[in-house]
PQR file of N, CA, C, O and H, with PARSE charges and radii, in Angstrom:
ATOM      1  N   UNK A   1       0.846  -1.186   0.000 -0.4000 1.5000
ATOM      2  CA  UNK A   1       0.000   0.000   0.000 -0.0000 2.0000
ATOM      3  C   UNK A   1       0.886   1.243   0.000  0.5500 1.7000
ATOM      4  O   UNK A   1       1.809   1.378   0.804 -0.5500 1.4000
ATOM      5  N   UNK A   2       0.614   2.026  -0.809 -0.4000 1.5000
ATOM      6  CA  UNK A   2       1.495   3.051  -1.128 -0.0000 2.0000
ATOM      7  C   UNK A   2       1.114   4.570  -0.395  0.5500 1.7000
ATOM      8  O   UNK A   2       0.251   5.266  -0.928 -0.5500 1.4000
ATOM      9  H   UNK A   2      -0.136   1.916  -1.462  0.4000 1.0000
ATOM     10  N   UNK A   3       1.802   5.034   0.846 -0.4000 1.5000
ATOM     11  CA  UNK A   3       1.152   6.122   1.658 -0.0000 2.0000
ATOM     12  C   UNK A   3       0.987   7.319   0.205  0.5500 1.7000
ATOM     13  O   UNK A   3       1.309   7.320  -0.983 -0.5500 1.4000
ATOM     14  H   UNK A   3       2.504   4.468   1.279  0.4000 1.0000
ATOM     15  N   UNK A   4       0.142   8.448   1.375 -0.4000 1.5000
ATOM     16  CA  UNK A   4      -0.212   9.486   0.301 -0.0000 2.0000
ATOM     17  C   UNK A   4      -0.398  10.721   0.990  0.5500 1.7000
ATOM     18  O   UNK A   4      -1.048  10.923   2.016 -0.5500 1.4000
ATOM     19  H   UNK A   4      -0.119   8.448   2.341  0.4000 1.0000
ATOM     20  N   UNK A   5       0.273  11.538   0.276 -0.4000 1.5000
ATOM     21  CA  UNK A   5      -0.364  13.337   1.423 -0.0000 2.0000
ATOM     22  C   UNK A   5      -1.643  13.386   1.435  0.5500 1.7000
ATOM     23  O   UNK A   5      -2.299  13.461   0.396 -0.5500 1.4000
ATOM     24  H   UNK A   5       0.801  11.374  -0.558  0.4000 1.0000
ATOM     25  N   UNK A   6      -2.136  13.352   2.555 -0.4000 1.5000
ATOM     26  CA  UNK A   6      -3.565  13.414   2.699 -0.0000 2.0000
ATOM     27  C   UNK A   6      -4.172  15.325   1.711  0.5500 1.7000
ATOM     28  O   UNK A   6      -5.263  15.499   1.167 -0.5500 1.4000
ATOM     29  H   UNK A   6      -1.604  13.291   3.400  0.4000 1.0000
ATOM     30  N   UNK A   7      -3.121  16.287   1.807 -0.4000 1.5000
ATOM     31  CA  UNK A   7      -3.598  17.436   1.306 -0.0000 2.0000
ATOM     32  C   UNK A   7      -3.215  17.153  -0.086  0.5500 1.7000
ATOM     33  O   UNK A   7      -4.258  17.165  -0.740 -0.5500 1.4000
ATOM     34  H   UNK A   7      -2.235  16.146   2.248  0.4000 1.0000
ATOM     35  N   UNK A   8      -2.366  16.945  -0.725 -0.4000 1.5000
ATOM     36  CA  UNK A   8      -1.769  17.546  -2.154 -0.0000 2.0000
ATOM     37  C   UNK A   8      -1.767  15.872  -2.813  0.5500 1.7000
ATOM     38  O   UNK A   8      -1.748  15.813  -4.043 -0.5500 1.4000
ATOM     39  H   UNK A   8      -1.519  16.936  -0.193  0.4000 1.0000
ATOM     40  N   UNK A   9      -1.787  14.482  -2.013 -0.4000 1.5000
ATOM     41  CA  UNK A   9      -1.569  13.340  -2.609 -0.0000 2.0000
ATOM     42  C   UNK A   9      -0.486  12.640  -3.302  0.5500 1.7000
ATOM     43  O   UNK A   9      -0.697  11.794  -4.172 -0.5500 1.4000
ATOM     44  H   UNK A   9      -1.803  14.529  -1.015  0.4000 1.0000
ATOM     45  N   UNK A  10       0.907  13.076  -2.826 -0.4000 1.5000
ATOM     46  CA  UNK A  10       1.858  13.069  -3.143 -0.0000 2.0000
ATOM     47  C   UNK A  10       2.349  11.859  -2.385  0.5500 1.7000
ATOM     48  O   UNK A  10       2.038  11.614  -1.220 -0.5500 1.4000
ATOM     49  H   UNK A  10       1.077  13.763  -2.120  0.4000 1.0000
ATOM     50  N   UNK A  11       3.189  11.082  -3.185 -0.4000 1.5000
ATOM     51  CA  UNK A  11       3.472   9.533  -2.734 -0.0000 2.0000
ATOM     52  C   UNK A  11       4.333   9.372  -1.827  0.5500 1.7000
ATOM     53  O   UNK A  11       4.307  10.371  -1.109 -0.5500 1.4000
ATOM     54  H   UNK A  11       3.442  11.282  -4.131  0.4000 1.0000
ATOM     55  N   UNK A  12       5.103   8.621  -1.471 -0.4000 1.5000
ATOM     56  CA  UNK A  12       6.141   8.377  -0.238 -0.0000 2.0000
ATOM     57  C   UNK A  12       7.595   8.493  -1.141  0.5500 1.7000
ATOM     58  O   UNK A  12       8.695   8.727  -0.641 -0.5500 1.4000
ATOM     59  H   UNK A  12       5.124   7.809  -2.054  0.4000 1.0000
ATOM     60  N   UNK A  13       7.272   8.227  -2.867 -0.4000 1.5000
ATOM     61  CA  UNK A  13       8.383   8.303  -3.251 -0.0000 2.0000
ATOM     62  C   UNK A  13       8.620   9.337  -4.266  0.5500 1.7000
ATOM     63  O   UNK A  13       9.399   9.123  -5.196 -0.5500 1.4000
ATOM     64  H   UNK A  13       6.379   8.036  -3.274  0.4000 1.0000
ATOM     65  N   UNK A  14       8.023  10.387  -4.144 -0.4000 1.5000
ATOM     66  CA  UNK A  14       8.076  11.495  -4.754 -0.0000 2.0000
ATOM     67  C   UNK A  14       8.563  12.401  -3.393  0.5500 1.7000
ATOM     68  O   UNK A  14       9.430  13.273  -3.334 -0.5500 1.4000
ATOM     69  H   UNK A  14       7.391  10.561  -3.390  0.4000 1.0000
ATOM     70  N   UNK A  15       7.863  11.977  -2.548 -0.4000 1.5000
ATOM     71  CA  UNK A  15       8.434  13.224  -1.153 -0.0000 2.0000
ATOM     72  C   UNK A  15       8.514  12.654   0.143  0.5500 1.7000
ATOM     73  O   UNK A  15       7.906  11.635   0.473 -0.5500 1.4000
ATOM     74  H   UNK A  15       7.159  11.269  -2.596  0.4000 1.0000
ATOM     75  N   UNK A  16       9.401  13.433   1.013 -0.4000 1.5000
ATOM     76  CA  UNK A  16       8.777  12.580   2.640 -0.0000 2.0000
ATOM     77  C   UNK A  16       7.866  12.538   2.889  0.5500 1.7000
ATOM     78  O   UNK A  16       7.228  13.555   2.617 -0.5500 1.4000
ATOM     79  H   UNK A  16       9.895  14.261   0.745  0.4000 1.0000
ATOM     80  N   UNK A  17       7.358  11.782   3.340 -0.4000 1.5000
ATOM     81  CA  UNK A  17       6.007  12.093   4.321 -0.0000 2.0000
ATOM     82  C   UNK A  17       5.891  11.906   5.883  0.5500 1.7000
ATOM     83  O   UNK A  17       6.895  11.370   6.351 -0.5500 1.4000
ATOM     84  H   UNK A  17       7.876  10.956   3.560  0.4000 1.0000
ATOM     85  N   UNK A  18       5.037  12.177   6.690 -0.4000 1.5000
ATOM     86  CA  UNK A  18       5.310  12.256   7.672 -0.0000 2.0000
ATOM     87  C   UNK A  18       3.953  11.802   8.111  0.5500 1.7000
ATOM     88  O   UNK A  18       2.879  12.324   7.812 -0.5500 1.4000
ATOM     89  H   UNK A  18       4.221  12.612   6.310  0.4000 1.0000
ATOM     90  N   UNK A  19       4.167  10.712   8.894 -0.4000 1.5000
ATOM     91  CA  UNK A  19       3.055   9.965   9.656 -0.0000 2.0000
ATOM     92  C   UNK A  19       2.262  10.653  10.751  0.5500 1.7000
ATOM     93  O   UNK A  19       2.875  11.164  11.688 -0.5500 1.4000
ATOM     94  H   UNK A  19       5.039  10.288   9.138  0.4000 1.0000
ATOM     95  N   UNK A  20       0.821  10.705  10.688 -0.4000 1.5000
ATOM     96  CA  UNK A  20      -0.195  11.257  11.730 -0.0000 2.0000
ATOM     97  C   UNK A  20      -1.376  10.353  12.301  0.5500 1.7000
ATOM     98  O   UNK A  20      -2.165   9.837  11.511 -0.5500 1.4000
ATOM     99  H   UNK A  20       0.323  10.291   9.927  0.4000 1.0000
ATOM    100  N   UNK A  21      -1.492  10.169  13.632 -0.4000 1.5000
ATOM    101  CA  UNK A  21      -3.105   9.677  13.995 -0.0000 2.0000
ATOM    102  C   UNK A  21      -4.010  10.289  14.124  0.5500 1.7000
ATOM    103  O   UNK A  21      -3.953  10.617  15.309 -0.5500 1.4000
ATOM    104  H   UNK A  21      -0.851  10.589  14.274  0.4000 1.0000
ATOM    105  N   UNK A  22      -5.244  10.891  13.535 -0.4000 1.5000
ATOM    106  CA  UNK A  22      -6.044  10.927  13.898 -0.0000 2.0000
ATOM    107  C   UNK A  22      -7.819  10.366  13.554  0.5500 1.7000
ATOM    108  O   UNK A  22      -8.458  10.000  12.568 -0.5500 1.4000
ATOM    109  H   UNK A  22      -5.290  10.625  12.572  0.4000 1.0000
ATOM    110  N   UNK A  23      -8.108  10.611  15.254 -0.4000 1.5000
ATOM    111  CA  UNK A  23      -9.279   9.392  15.334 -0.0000 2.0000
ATOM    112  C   UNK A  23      -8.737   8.227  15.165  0.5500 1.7000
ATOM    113  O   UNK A  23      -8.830   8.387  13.948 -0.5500 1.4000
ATOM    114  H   UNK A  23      -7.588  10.909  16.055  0.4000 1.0000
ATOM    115  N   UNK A  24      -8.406   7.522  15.223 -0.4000 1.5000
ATOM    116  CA  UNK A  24      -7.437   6.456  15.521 -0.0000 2.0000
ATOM    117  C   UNK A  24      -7.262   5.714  13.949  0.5500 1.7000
ATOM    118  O   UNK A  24      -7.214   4.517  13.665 -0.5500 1.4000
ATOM    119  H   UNK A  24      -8.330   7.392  16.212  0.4000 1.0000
ATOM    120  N   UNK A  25      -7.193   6.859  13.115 -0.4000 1.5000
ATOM    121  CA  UNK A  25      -6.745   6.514  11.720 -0.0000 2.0000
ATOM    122  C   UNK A  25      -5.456   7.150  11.350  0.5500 1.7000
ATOM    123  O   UNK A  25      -5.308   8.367  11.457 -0.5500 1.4000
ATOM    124  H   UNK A  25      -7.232   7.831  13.346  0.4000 1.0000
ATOM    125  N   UNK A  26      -4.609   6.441  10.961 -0.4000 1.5000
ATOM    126  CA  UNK A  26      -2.994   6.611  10.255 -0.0000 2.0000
ATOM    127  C   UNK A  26      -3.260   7.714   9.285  0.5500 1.7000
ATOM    128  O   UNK A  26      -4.273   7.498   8.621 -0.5500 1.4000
ATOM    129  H   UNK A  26      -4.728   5.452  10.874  0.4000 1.0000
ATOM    130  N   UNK A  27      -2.598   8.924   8.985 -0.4000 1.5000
ATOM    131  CA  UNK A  27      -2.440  10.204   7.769 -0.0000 2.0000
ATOM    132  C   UNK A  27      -0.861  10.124   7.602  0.5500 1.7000
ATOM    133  O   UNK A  27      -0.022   9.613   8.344 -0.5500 1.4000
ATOM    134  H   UNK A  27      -1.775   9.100   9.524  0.4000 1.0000
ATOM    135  N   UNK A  28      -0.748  10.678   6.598 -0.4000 1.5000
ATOM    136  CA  UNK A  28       0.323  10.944   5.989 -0.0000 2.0000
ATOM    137  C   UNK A  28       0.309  12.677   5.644  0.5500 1.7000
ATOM    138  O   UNK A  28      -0.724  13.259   5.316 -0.5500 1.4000
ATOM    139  H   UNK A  28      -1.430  11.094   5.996  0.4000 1.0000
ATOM    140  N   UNK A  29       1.369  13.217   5.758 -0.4000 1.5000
ATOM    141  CA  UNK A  29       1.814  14.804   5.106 -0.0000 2.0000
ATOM    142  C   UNK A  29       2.435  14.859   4.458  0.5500 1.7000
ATOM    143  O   UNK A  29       2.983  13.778   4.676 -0.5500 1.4000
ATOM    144  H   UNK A  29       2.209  12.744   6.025  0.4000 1.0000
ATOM    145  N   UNK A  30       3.026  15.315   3.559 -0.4000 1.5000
ATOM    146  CA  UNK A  30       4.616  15.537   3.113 -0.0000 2.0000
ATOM    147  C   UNK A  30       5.022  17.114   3.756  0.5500 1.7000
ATOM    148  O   UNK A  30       4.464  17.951   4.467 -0.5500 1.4000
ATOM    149  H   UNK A  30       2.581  16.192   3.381  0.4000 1.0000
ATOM    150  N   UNK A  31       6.243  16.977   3.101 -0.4000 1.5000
ATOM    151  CA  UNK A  31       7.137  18.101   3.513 -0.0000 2.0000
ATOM    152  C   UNK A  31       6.480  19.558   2.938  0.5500 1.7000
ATOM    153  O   UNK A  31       6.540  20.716   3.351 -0.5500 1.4000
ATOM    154  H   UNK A  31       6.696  16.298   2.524  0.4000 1.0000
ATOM    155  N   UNK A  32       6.081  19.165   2.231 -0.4000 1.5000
ATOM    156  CA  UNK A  32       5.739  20.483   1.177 -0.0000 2.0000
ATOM    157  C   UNK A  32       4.175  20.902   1.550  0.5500 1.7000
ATOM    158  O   UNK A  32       3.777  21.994   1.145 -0.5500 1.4000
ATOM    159  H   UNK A  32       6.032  18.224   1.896  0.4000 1.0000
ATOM    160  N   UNK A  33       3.546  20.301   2.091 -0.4000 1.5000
ATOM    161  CA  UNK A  33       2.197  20.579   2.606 -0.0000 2.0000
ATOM    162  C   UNK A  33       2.028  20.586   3.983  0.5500 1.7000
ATOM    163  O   UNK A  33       0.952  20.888   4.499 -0.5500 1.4000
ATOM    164  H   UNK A  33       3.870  19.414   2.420  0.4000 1.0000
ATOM    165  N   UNK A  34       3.191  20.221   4.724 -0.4000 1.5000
ATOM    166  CA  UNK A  34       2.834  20.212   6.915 -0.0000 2.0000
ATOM    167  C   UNK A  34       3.129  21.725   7.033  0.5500 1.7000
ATOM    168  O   UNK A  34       2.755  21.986   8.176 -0.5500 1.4000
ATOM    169  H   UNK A  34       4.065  19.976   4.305  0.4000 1.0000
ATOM    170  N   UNK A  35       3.601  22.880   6.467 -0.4000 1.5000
ATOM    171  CA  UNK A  35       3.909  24.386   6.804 -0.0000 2.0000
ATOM    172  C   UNK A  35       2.644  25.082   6.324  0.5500 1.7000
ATOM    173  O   UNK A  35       2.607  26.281   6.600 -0.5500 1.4000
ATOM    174  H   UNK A  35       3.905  22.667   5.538  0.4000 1.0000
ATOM    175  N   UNK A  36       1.700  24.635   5.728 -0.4000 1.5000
ATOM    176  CA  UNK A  36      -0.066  25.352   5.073 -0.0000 2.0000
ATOM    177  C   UNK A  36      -0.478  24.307   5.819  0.5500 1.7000
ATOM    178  O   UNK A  36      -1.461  24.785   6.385 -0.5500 1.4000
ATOM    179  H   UNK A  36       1.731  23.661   5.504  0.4000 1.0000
ATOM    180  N   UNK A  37      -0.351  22.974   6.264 -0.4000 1.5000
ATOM    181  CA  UNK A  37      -1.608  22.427   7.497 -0.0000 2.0000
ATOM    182  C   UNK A  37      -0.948  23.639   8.736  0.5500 1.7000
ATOM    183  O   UNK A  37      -1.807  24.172   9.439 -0.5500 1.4000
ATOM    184  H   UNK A  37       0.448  22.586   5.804  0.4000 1.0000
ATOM    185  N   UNK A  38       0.140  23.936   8.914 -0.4000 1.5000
ATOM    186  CA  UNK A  38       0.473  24.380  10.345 -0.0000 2.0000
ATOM    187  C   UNK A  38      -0.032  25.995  10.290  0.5500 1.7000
ATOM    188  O   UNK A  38      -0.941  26.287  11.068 -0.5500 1.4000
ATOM    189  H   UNK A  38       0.838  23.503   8.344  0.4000 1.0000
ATOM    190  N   UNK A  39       0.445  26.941   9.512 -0.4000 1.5000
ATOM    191  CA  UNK A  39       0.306  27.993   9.489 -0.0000 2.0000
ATOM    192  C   UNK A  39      -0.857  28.947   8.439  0.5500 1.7000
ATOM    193  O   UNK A  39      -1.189  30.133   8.431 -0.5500 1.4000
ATOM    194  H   UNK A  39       1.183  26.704   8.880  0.4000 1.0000
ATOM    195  N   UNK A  40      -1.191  27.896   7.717 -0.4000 1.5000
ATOM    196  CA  UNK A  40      -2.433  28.330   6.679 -0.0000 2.0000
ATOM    197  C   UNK A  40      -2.380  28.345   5.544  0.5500 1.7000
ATOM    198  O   UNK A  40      -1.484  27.517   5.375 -0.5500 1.4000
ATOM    199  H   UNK A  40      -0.922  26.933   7.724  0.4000 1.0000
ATOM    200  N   UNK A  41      -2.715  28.723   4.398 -0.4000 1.5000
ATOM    201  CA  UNK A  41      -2.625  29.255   3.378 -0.0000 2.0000
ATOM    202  C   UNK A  41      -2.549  30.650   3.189  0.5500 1.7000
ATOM    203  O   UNK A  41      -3.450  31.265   3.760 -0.5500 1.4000
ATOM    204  H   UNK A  41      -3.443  29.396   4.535  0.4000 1.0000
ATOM    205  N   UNK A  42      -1.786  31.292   2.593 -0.4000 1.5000
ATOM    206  CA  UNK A  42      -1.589  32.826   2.712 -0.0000 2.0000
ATOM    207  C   UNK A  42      -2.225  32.976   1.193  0.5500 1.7000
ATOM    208  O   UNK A  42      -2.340  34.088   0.678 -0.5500 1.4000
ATOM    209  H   UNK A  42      -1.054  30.793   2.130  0.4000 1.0000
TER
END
């Protein structure tokens, strides 16, 4: 099973990603989308 940025859908082997729980379900981020989940979209 191939993880995925939950925002932009970007694979594990195109970018890092970075593992999340919530509700007791597994997410994925990458690098390029955890700084607009953290601080917003400008």
């Amino acid at each position: 099973m191939a993880h995925k940025c939950l925002n932009c859908g970007a694979t594990s082997d195109e970018r890092v990603l970075f593992a999340c729980v919530y509700q007791d379900e597994q997410l994925h981020v990458c690098v390029k989308c955890l700084p607009v989940l953290i601080h917003g979209a400008h």
